[in-house]
C-alpha positions in Angstrom: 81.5 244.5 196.3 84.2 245.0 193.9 86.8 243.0 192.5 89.8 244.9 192.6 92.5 241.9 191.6 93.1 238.4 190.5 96.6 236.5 190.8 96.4 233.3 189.0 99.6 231.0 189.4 99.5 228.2 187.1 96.1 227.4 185.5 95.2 225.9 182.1 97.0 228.3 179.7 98.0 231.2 182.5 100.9 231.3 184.1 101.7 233.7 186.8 99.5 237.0 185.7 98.5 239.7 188.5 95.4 241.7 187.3 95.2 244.8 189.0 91.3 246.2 188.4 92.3 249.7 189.9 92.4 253.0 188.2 95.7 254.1 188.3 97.3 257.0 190.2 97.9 259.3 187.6 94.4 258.3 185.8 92.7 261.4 183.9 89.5 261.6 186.2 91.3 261.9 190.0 87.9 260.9 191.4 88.4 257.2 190.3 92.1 257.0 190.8 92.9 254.0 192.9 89.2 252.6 193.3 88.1 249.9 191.7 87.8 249.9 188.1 83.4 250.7 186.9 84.1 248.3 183.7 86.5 245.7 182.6 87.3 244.1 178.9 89.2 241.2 178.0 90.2 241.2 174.9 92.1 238.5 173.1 92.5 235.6 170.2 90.7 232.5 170.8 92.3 230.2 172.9 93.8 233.0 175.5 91.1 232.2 178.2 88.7 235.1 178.3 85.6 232.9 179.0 87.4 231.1 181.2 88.3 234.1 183.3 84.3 234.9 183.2 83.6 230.9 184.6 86.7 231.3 187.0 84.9 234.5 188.7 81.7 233.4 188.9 82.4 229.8 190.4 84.5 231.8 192.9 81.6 234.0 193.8 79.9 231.1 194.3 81.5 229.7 196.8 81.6 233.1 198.5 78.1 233.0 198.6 77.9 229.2 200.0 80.2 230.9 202.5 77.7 233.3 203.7 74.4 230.9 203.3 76.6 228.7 206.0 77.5 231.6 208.3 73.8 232.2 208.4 72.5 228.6 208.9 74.5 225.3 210.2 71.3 223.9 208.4 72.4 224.4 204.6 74.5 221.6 203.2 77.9 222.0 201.5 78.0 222.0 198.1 80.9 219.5 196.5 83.2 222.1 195.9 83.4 219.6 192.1 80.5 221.3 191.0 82.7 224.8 190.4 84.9 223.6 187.5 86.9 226.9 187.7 87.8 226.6 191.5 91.6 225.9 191.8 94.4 226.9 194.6 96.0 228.9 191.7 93.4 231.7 192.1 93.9 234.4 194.5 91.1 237.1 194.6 91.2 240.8 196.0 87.9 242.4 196.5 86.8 246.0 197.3 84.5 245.9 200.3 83.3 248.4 202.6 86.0 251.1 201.2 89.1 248.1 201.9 90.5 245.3 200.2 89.5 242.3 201.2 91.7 239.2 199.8 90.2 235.7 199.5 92.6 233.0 200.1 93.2 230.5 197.5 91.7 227.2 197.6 94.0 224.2 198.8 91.5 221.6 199.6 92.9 218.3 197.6 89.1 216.1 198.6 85.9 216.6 196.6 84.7 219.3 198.7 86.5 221.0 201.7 84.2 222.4 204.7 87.5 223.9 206.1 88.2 226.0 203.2 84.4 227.2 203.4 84.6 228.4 206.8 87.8 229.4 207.8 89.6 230.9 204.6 86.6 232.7 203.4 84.8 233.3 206.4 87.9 234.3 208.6 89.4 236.7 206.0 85.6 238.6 206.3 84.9 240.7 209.2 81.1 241.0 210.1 81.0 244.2 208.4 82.2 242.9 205.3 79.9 239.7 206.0 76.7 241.8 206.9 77.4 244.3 203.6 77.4 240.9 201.1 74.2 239.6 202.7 72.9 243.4 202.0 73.8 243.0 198.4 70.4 241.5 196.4 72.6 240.1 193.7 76.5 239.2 193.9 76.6 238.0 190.6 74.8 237.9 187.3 76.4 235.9 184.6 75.3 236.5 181.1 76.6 233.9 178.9 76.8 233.6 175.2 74.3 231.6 174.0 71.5 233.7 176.3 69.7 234.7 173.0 68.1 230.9 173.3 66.2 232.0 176.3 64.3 234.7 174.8 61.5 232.4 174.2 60.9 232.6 178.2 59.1 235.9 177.6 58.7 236.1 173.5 56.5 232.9 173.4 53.6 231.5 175.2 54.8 229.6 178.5 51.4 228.9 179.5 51.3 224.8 179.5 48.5 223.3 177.3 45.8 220.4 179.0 47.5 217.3 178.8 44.8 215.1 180.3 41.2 215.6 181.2 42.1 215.9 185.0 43.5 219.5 183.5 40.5 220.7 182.9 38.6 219.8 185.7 40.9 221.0 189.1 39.7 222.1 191.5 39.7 225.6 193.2 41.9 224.2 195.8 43.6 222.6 193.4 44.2 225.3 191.7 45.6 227.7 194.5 48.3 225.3 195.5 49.7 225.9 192.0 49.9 229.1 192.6 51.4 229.3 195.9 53.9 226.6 194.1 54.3 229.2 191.6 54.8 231.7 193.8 57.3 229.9 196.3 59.2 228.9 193.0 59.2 232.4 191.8 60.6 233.6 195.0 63.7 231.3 195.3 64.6 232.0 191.8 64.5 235.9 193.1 66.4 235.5 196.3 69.2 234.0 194.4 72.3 235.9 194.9 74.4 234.2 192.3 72.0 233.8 188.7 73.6 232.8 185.5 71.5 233.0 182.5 72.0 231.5 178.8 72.1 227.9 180.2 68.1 227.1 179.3 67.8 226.1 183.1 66.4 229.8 183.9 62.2 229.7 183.2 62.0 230.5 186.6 64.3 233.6 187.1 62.7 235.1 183.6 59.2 234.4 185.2 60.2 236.2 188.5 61.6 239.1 186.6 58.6 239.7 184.5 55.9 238.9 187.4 54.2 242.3 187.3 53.8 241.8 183.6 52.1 238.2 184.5 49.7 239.9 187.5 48.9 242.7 185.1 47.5 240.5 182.6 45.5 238.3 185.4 43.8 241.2 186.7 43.4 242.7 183.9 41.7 239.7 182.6 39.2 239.5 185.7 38.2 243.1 185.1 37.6 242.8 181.5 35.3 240.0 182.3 33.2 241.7 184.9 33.1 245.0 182.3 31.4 242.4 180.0 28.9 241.1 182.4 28.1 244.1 183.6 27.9 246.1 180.3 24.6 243.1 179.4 23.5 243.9 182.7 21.5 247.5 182.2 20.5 248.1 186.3 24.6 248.1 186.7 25.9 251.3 184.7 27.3 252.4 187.8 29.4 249.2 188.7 30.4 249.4 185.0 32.4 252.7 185.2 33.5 252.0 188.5 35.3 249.1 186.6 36.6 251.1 183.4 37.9 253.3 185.9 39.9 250.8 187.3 40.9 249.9 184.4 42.1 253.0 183.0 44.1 253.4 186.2 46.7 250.8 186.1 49.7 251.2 184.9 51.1 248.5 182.2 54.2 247.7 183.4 55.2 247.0 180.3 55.7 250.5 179.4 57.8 251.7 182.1 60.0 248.5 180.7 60.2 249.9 177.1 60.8 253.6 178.1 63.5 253.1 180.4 65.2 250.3 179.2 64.2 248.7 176.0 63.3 251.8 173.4 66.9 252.7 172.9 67.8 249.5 171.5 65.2 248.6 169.7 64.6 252.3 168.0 67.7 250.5 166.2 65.6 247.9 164.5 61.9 250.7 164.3 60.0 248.2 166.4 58.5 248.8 170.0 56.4 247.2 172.7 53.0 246.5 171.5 51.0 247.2 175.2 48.1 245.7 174.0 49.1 242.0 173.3 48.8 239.9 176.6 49.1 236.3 175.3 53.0 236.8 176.0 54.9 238.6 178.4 56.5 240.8 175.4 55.2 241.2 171.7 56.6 243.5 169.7 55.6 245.6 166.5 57.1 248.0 164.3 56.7 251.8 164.2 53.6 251.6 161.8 51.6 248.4 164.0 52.6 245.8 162.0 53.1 242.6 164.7 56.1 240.9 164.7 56.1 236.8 165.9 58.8 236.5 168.2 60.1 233.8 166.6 61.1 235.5 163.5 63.3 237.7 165.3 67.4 238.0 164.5 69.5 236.3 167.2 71.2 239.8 167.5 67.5 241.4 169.1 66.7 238.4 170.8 70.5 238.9 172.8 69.9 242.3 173.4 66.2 241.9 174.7 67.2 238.8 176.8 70.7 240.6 178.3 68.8 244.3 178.6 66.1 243.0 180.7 67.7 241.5 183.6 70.2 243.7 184.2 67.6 246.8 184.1 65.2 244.9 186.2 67.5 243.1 189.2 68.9 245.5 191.8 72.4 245.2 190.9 73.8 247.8 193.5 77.6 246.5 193.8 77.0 243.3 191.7 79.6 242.0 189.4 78.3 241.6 186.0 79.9 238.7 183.3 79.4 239.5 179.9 80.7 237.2 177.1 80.4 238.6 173.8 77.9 241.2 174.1 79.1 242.1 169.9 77.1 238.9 169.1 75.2 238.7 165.8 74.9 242.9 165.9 75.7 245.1 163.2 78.6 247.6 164.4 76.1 251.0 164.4 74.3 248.8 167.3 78.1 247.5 168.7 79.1 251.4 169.2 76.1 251.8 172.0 76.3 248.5 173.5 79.0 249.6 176.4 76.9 252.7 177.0 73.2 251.3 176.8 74.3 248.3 179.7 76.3 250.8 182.2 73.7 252.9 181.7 71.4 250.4 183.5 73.4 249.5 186.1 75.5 252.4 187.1 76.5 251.0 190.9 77.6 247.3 189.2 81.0 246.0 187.9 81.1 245.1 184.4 83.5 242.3 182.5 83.1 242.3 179.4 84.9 239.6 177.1 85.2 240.6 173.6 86.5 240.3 170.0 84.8 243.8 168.4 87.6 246.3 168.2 84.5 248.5 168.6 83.1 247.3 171.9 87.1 247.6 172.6 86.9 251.5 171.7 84.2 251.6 174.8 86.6 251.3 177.5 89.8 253.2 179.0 92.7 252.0 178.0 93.3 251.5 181.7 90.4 248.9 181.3 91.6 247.0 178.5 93.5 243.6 179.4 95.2 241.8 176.5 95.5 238.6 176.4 98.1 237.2 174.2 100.1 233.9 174.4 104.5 234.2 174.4 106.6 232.6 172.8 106.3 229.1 175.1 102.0 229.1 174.5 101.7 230.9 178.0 98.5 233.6 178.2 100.2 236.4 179.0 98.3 239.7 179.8 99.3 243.9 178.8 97.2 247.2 179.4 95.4 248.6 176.6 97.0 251.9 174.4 94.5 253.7 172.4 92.4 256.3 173.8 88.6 255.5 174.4 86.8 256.1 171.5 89.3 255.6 169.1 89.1 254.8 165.1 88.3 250.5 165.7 91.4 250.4 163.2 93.7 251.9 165.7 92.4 249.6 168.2 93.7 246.7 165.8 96.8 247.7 165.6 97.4 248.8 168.8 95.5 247.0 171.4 94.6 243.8 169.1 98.2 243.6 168.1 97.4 243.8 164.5 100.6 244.8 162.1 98.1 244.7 158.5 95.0 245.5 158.8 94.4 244.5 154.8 94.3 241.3 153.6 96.1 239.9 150.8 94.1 241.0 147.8 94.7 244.3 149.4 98.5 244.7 149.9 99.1 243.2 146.9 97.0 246.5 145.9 99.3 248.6 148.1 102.2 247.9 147.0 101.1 248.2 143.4 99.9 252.0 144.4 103.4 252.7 145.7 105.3 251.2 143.0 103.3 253.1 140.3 104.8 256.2 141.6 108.3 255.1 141.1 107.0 254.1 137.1 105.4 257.6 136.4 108.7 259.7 137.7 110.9 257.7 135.3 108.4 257.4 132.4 109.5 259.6 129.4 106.4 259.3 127.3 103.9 261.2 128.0 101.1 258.8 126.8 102.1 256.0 128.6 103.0 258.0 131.6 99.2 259.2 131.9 97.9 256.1 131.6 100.2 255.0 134.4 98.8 257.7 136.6 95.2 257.1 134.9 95.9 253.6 136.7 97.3 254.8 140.2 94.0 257.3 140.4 91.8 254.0 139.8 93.5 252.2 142.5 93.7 254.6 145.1 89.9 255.4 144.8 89.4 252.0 144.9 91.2 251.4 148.2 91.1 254.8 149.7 94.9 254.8 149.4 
């Protein structure tokens, strides 16, 4: 599934816009022309509704997907329809599904929830191709928001719970297995999610599912380093010994399939890596030379990129839309120049939006994937294509796309206009002296500014 339009009417600060997430007909690459578009980028000031467009999205996917839980089981109850802040009769959505469009019907239930809407507009406007193809789809939406770089503790610290009374460290074996098959029932819902939204510190479960094989690794790993030590004081069993190094040597840490393919490009960026070794936490990491890092002194900016990198690279996101709010967070622009790149890159079949305010993440994207949000002369959010080229100097993308007229500040027109009016001084000075200081003065000021 793509999204391959929104029409909002009148919502909040938007008023009549028609997004149109198509490649156009004349685009450079005729392959893509007309389908919808790989990546998307909001940009605008604060205020013009960017995250908003993210919430409006994914409450609307939502729904969709409460749609097809119901078409597969009179059994599930309606959600209240309250519960989607973002869910209003002025949306209209378009989507791309099995090579057509596919339009969902706005919402014009006035009660706190409206069965009807769930079942005839979304339902009816979806043939059972269309139907069976979303139930296909492992994930329909994965929402990455803001303030994710809280959750990295899920896999940077120690989630193991401490004894809190005596009865903790006396369960039984029985006792002990129905935690695990608790464990293991909650760590499969989490998974089967089609609809997961991370960054809202409800999500121990969903980071716990996606780094399971880290979490069996370590418990078997932990068993046969105990029967290696038994066995190693036991000198009649040398041969049950090797048979268990063996073993040992034979798995495969997933942890370093995880930093090859997914996590080494980032954090090359910062000279740390995976340390394999360390299995009190799902992920420790240490720098080129060995030195262990404590997860907790890490920046915010490598905590986002660990805690957004992994979930995208680890759920099948074949056709999943993917909401990303400010993926420029607390990262220096070197880092902010690969970002676009180093997510697509691990989810080539999904649909990004991106909401931005990094003229660099900007540069990323087509102009055809730029949308501009800017407000008119009433305070309405109005929306306009993007200009500059992808990969363009960030500074052209502030004045064209960002709308940007001076780039400088103050200090530094004030500067400018100095510079220029020096020129004017040295053609019409007649003493030599004075007219090579004046130039003396212009040559200081234009190596200071680069004018």
């Amino acid at each position: 599934m793509k999204i391959t339009g929104i029409e909002i009417g009148e919502y909040r600060q938007f008023k009549n816009i028609k997004f149109d997430f198509t490649y156009p007909a004349d685009f450079h690459d005729k392959s893509k022309a007309g389908k919808a578009l790989e990546k998307v980028c909001f940009i605008g000031q604060s205020g013009t509704g960017k995250t908003t467009l993210l919430n409006a999205i994914e409450d609307h996917i939502s729904v969709l997907n409460q749609a097809l839980k119901r078409n597969t089981s009179d059994h599930i109850p309606y959600e209240e329809l309250s519960n989607y802040s973002y869910i209003s009769s002025s949306f209209q959505f378009q989507f791309a599904l099995n090579q057509k469009n596919t339009i969902i019907p706005p919402h014009k239930g006035l009660g706190r929830f409206d069965p009807e809407y769930i079942e005839k507009s979304i339902l009816n406007s979806l043939d059972k191709k269309s139907i069976d193809s979303l139930l296909e789809t492992n994930k329909l939406c994965i929402c990455l928001r803001e303030s994710i770089a809280r959750e990295a503790d899920a896999f940077l610290a120690d989630q193991s719970e401490a004894p809190q009374f005596f009865s903790d460290f006396v369960k039984t074996t029985t006792q002990i297995e129905r935690e695990k098959e608790a464990l293991k029932k909650r760590l499969r819902d989490a998974g089967d999610r089609k609809v997961i939204s991370l960054g809202d510190m409800n999500s121990l479960s969903i980071w716990q599912y996606l780094l399971e094989d880290i979490s069996d690794f370590d418990e078997v790993s932990l068993v046969l380093f105990n029967e290696l030590i038994k066995n190693i004081e036991d000198p009649s069993a040398v041969a049950q010994t090797a048979q268990i190094q063996e073993r040992i040597r034979s798995k495969e840490n997933p942890r370093n399939k995880l930093y090859d393919n997914c996590l080494k490009s980032v954090l090359d960026n910062f000279f740390l890596e995976i340390d394999p070794n360390y299995a009190k936490v799902p992920i420790a990491l240490q720098t080129k030379q060995g030195v262990k890092i404590n997860g907790g002194s890490l920046s915010t900016g490598t905590r986002q990129l660990l805690a957004t990198s992994i979930p995208i690279y680890k759920f099948d996101t074949t056709d999943t839309i993917i909401l990303f709010d400010e993926p420029e967070r607390s990262l220096f622009p070197d880092i902010q120049r690969q970002l676009i790149k180093h997510y697509t890159s691990l989810a080539p079949k999904a649909q990004f939006f991106f909401a931005t305010h990094s003229p660099i993440i900007a540069a990323s994207f087509e102009p055809e994937e730029r949308f501009i949000l800017h407000f008119d002369e009433e305070g309405n959010v109005k929306c306009r294509k993007g200009v500059a080229p992808i990969g363009d100097d960030p500074n052209d993308i502030l004045s064209e796309d960002f709308g940007l007229n001076e780039l400088m500040l103050d200090e530094g027109l004030e500067a400018y206009a100095q510079y220029r009016n020096l020129f004017v001084k040295i053609k019409n000075e007649q003493d030599q002296n004075r007219k090579n200081k004046l130039i003396a003065e212009q040559a200081h000021l234009g190596n200071k500014y680069n004018f």
